[in-house]
C-alpha positions in Angstrom: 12.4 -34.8 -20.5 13.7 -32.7 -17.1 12.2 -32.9 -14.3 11.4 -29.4 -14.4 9.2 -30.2 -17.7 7.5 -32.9 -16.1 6.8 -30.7 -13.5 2.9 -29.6 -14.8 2.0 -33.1 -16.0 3.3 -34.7 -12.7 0.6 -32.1 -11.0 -2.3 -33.0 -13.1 -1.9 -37.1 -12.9 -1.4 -36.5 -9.0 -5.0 -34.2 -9.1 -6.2 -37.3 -11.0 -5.0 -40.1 -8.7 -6.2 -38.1 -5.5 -9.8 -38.0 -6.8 -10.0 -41.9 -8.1 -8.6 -42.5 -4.2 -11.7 -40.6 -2.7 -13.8 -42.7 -4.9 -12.1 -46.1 -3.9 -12.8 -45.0 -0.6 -16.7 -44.5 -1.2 -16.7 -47.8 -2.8 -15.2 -49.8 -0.9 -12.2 -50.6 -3.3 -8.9 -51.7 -2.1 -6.4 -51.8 -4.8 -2.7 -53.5 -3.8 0.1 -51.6 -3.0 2.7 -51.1 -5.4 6.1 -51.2 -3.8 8.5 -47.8 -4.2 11.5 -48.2 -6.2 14.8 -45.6 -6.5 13.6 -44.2 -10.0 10.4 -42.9 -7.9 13.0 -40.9 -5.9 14.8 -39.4 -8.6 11.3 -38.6 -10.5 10.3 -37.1 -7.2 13.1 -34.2 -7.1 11.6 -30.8 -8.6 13.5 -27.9 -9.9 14.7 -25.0 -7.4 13.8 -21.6 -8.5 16.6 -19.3 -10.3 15.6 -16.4 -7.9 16.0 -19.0 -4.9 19.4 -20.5 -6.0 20.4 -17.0 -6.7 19.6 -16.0 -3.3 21.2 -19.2 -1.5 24.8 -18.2 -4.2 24.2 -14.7 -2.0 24.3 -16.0 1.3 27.4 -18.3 0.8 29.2 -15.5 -0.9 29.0 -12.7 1.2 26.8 -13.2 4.5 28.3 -16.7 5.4 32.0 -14.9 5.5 30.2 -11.5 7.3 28.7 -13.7 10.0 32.5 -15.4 10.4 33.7 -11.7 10.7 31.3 -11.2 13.4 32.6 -14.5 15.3 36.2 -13.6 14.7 35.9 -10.5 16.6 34.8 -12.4 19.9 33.1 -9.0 21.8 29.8 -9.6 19.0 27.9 -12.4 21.4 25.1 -14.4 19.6 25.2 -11.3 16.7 26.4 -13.6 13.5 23.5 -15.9 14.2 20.9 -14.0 14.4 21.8 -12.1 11.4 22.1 -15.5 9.9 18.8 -16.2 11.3 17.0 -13.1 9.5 18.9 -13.9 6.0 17.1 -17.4 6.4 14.0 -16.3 7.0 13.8 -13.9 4.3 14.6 -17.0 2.3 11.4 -18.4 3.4 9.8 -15.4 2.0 11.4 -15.8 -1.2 10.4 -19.4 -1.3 7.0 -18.5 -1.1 7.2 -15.8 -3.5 8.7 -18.2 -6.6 5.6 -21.0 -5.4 2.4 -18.8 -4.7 0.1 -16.3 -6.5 0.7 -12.7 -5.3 -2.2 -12.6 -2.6 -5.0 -9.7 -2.7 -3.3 -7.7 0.2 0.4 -8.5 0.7 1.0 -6.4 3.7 -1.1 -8.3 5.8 0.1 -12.0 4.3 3.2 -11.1 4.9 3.1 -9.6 8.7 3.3 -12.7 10.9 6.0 -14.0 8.2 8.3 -11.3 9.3 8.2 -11.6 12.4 10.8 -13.9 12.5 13.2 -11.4 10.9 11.5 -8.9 13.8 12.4 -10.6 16.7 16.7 -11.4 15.5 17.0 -7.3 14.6 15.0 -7.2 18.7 17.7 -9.0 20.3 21.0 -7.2 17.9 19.5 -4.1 19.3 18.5 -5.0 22.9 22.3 -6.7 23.0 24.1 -5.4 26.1 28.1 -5.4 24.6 31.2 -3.9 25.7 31.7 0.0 24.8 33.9 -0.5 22.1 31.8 -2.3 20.1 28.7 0.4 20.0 30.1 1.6 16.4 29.5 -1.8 15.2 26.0 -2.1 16.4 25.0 1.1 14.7 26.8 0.1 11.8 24.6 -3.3 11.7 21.2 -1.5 12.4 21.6 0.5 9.3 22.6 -2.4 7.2 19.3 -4.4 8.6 17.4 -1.0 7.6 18.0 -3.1 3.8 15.7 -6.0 5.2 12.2 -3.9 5.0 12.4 -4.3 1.0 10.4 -7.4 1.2 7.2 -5.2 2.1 8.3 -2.7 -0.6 7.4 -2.2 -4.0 8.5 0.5 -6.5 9.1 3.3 -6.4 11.8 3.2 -5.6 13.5 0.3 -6.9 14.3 -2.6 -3.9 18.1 -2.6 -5.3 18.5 1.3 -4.8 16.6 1.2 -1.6 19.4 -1.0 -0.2 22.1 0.2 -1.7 21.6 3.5 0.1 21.5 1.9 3.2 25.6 1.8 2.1 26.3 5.7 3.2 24.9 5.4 6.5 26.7 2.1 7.2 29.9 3.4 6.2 29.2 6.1 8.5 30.4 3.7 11.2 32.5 1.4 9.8 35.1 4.4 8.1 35.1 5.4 12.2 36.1 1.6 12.6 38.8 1.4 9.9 40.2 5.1 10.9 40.5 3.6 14.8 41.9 0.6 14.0 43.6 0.5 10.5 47.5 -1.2 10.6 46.5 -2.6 14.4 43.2 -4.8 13.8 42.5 -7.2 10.4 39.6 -8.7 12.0 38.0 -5.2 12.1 38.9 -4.0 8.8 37.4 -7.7 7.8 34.4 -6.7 9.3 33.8 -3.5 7.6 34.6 -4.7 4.4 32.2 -7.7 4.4 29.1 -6.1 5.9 29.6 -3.4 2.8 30.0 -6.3 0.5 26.2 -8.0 1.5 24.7 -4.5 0.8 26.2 -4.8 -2.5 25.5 -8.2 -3.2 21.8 -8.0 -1.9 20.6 -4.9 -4.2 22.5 -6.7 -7.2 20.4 -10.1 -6.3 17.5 -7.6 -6.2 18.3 -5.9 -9.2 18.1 -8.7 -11.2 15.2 -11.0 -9.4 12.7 -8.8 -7.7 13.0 -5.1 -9.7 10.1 -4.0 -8.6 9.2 -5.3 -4.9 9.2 -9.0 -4.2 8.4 -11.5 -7.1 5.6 -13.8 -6.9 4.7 -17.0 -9.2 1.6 -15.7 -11.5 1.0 -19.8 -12.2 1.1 -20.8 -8.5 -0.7 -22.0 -5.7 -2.8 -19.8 -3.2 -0.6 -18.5 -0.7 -2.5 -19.5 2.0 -1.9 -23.2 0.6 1.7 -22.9 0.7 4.0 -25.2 3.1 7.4 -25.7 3.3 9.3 -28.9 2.7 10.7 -29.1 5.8 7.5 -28.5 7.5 5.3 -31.1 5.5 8.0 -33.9 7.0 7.4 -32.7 10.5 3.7 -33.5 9.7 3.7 -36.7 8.3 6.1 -37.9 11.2 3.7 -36.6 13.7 0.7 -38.1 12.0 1.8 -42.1 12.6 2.4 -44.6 9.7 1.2 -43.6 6.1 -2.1 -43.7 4.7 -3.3 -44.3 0.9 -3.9 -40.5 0.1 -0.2 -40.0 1.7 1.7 -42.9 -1.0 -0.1 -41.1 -3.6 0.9 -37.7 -2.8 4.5 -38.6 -2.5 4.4 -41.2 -6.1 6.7 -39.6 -8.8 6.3 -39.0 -12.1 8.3 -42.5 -12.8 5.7 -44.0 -10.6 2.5 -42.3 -12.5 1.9 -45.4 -15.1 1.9 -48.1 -12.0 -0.7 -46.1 -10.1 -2.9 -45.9 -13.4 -2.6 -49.8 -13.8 -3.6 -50.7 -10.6 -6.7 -49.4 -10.2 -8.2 -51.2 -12.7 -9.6 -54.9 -11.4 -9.7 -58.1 -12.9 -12.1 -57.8 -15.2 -10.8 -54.7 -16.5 -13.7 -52.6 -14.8 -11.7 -48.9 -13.9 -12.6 -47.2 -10.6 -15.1 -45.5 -12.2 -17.1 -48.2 -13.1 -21.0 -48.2 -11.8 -21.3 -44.8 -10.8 -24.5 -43.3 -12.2 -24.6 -40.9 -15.9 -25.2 -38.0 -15.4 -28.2 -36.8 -18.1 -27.8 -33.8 -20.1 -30.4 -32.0 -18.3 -28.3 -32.3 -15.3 -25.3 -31.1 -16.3 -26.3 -27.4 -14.5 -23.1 -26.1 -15.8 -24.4 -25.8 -18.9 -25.8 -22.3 -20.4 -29.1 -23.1 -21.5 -30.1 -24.4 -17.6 -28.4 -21.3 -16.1 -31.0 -19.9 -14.0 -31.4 -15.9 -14.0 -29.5 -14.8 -11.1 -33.0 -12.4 -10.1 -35.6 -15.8 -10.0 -33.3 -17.4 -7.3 -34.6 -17.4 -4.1 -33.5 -15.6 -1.0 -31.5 -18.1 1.4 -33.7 -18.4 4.7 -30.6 -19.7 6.3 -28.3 -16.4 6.0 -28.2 -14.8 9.5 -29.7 -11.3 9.1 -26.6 -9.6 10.1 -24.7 -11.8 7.2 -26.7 -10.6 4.7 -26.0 -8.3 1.8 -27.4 -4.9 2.1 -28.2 -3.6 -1.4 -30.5 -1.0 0.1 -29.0 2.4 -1.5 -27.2 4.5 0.8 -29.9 7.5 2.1 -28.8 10.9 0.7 -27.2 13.9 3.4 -30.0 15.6 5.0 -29.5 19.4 4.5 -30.1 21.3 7.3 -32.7 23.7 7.7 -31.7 27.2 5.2 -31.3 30.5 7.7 -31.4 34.0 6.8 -31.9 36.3 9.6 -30.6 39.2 11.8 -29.3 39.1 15.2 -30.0 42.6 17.1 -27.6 41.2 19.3 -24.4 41.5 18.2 -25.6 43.3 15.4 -24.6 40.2 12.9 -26.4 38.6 9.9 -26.5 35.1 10.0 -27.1 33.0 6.8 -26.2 29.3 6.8 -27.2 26.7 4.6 -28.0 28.1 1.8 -28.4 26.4 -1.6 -29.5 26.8 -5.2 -32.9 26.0 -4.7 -34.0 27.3 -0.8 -34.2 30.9 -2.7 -37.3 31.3 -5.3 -34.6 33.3 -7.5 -31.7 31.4 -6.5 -30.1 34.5 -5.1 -30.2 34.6 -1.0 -30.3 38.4 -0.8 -29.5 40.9 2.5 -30.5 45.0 2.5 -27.6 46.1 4.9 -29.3 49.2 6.7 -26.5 50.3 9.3 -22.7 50.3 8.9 -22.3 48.6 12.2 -24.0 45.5 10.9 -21.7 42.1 9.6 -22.3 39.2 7.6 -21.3 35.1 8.8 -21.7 33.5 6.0 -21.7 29.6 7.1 -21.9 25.8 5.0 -23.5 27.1 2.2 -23.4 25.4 -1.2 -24.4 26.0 -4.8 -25.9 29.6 -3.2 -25.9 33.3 -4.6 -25.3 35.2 -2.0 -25.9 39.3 -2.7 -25.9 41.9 0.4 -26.9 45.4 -0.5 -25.1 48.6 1.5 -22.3 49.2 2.9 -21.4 46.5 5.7 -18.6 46.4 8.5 -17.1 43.1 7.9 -18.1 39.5 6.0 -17.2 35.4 7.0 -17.4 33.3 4.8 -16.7 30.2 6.2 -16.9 26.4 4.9 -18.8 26.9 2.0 -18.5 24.9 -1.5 -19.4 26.6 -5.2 -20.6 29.7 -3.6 -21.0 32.9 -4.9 -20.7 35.9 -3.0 -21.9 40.3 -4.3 -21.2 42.7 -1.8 -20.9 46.4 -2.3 -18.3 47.5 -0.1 -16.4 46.8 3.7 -15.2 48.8 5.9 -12.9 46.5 7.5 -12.2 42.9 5.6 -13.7 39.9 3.8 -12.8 37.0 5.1 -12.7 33.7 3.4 -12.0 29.9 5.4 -12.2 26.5 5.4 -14.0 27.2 1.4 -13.8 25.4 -2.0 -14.4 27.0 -5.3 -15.8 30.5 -4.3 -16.3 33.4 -5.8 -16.5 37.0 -4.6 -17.0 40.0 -6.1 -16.9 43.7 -4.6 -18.6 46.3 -6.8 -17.2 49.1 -5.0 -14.4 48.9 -1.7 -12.6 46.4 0.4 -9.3 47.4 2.3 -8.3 43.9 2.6 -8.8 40.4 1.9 -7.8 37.1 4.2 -7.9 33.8 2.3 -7.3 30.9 4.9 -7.1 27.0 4.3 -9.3 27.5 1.1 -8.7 25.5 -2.1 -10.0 27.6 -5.2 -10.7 31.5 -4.6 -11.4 33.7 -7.4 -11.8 37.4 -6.5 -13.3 40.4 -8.7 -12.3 43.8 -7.9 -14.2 46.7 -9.0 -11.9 49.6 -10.7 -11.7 51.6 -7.8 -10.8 48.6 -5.5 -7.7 47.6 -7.5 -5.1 50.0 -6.3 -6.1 49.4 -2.9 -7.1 46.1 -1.8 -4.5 44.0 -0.1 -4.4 39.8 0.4 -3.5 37.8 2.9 -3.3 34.5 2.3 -2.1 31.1 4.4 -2.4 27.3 3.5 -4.6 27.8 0.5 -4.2 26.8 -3.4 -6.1 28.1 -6.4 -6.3 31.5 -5.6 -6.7 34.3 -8.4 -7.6 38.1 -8.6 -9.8 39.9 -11.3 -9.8 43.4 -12.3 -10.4 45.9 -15.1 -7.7 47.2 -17.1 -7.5 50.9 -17.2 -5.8 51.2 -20.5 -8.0 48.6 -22.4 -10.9 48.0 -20.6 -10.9 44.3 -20.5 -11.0 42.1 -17.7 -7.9 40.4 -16.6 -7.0 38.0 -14.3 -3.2 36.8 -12.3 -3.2 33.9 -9.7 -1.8 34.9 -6.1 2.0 33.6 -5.6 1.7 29.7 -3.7 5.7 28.8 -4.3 8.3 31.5 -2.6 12.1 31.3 -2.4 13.5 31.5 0.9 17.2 32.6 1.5 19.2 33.0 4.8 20.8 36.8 4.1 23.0 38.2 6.7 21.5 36.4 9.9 18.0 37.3 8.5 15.5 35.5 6.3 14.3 37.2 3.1 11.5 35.8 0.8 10.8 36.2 -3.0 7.9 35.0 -5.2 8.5 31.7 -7.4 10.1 32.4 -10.9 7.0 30.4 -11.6 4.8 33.3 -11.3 7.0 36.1 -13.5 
């Protein structure tokens, strides 16, 4: 068998081993040590990820020989290593990725990884270089713009997110090959390998992490990960090794020896003498599964720790208003719903033509005024219904949401104003005459009798226009949408 099959059995015995060590250290038991032997080494390599050997072929291939280009062209001070820097530390990234479980919110996981990768684009743009070398800068920022498609995910694809990135890149380096084509290789180098790791990433990205970065769905937690290289740093720190460390590091060629050696002489096992455990208290079990509602509240919790499951208390509606104002010579009705009416219809006798009508946060109302009025508001109200005989000026309608209006005799205009869903009903006489205007609102339609058959029709008010630029003027024409 490979190493990469043993892989899931080696993880299970070392589970085992670490839990019989915990329980030789509550009993006292000190088994021998068994000395490490150069099969233990090989049985300790494990398999590299495809994606992450894809992604190490990557940077040998094409970013190795861009950061050379950089070097080459002397003027590019400390450039090549910090883009080697942020290719390396997206490795780190990667490594995770093929290890771990995708965590709940990856945005936030992945923040303080990146920051890394942050700081090396920081100093490439902060860098203070010679003149000549500004269209290679600008030509490396947009390349880097490719990095961010660790904290994508489709759409759009990773691999075509990159390989646009090519177009503005090339941008700047065609200025570079046009200024110094038949005088400069080095440059010509340059341009040519920083189009090639564009090409080379989204391929790598293509194939390995198609829709945003790939994570392992049979890994560890993420917030349990470490790296290799930082686990040795630890143990070199922490002084000479402990039990739990041998164990930890023991092979699969090594699994049988630890096995053996915790058994004593009289062929007692680690877990000899520990007390049995009855049936009845085995709590796992279904039948002694307590109803979650019988447990007891926790005196312990803090107040402020603890769950509210009060239900959330309902809006208050304000007060319903229906009155007249001498003073301006206005009727004001807010609030208004279904029920503060006994009929369900809010109704208002208009007696002088000077009078208007603010209609304000009503919901689920009938509104009905009788007479003719000067002008009506209707203004941030939901599912309302509004009657009005006729206006001398306008009906206005903002900040609304499903309304209805209907005029049973005339209205010389309409405005419509950040409202989403309008229907209007004109009477007969209103249809030739009534104008709309309208501005940041959707769902908008008219109503209106038809002369010729009598039936009721309805057309929805254009939303989508056409726009064209006509002799140093602009001229506008309805959708095709709506013919």
């Amino acid at each position: 068998m490979t190493s990469k099959e043993l892989l899931p059995l080696q993880n299970l015995l070392d589970s085992v081993l670490g839990r019989l060590s915990t329980l030789e250290s509550k009993l006292g038991v000190t088994p021998t040590e068994v000395p490490r032997t150069a099969s233990q080494d090989v049985g300790n390599e494990v398999a590299v990820a495809p994606a992450l050997t894809a992604y190490d072929e990557h940077i040998s291939r094409t970013v190795t020989p861009f950061v050379s280009a950089c070097d080459a062209l002397g003027g590019l001070k400390d450039i090549g290593a910090n883009i080697n820097t942020i290719w390396l530390e997206m490795r780190k990234i990667i490594e995770i990725g093929t290890a771990c479980k995708k965590p709940k919110d990856v945005q936030a996981f992945l923040t303080p990884k990146i920051k890394p990768i942050q700081n090396a684009m920081a100093k490439i743009r902060q860098a203070r270089l010679d003149r000549k070398y500004d269209w290679h800068i600008k030509g490396i920022l947009e390349m880097l713009a490719s990095v961010s498609w660790i904290m994508m995910s489709a759409p759009p694809a990773p691999s075509t997110f990159v390989k646009d990135t090519i177009g503005s890149c090339d941008f700047w380096c065609n200025r570079i090959r046009k200024e110094y084509k038949g005088k400069d290789e080095k440059q010509i180098k340059f341009c040519d390998t920083i189009k090639a790791v564009i090409l080379d990433l989204s391929s790598y990205l293509k194939e390995y992490h198609l829709s945003g970065l790939m994570w392992n769905p049979r890994g560890m937690g993420a917030e349990e990960f470490t790296p290799a290289s930082s686990e040795l740093k630890k143990e070199s720190k922490s002084g000479p090794e402990t039990k739990s460390t041998v164990i930890e590091k023991e092979g699969a060629g090594n699994i049988m020896a630890e096995l053996a050696k915790k058994r004593s002489k009289d062929g007692s096992s680690a877990a000899t003498g520990l007390k049995k455990v009855s049936r009845d208290q085995q709590t796992w079990r279904k039948e002694y599964k307590k109803p979650v509602s019988s447990a007891p509240a926790s005196t312990n919790v803090k107040p402020s720790l603890q769950k509210k499951e009060t239900a959330t208390p309902k809006k208050k509606l304000a007060t319903p208003v229906c009155e007249y104002q001498t003073r301006g010579f206005k009727w004001v009705i807010e609030n208004q719903t279904k029920t503060s009416n006994a009929n369900g219809l809010c109704t208002v006798d208009v007696k002088d033509q000077k009078e208007q009508a603010y209609i304000y946060k009503c919901e689920n109302a009938t509104i009905k005024i009788n007479g003719k009025i000067k002008s009506i508001i209707m203004d941030t109200c939901t599912k309302t219904n509004l009657i009005f005989e006729s206006t001398i000026s306008a009906c206005e309608i903002v900040n609304c949401k499903s309304v209805q209006i209907q005029s049973t005799g005339l209205c010389p205009s309409y405005s419509i104003d950040k409202t989403d869903g309008c229907l209007i009903y004109l009477s007969k006489e209103a249809s030739s005459i009534s104008s709309f205007v309208t501005s940041k609102s959707t769902e908008m339609n008219i109503s209106w009798p038809d002369e010729k058959s009598g039936e009721q029709k309805e057309c929805p008010i254009p939303e989508q226009f056409v726009h064209k630029l006509v002799d140093g003027s602009i001229t506008s024409d309805v959708s095709d949408l709506y013919h």
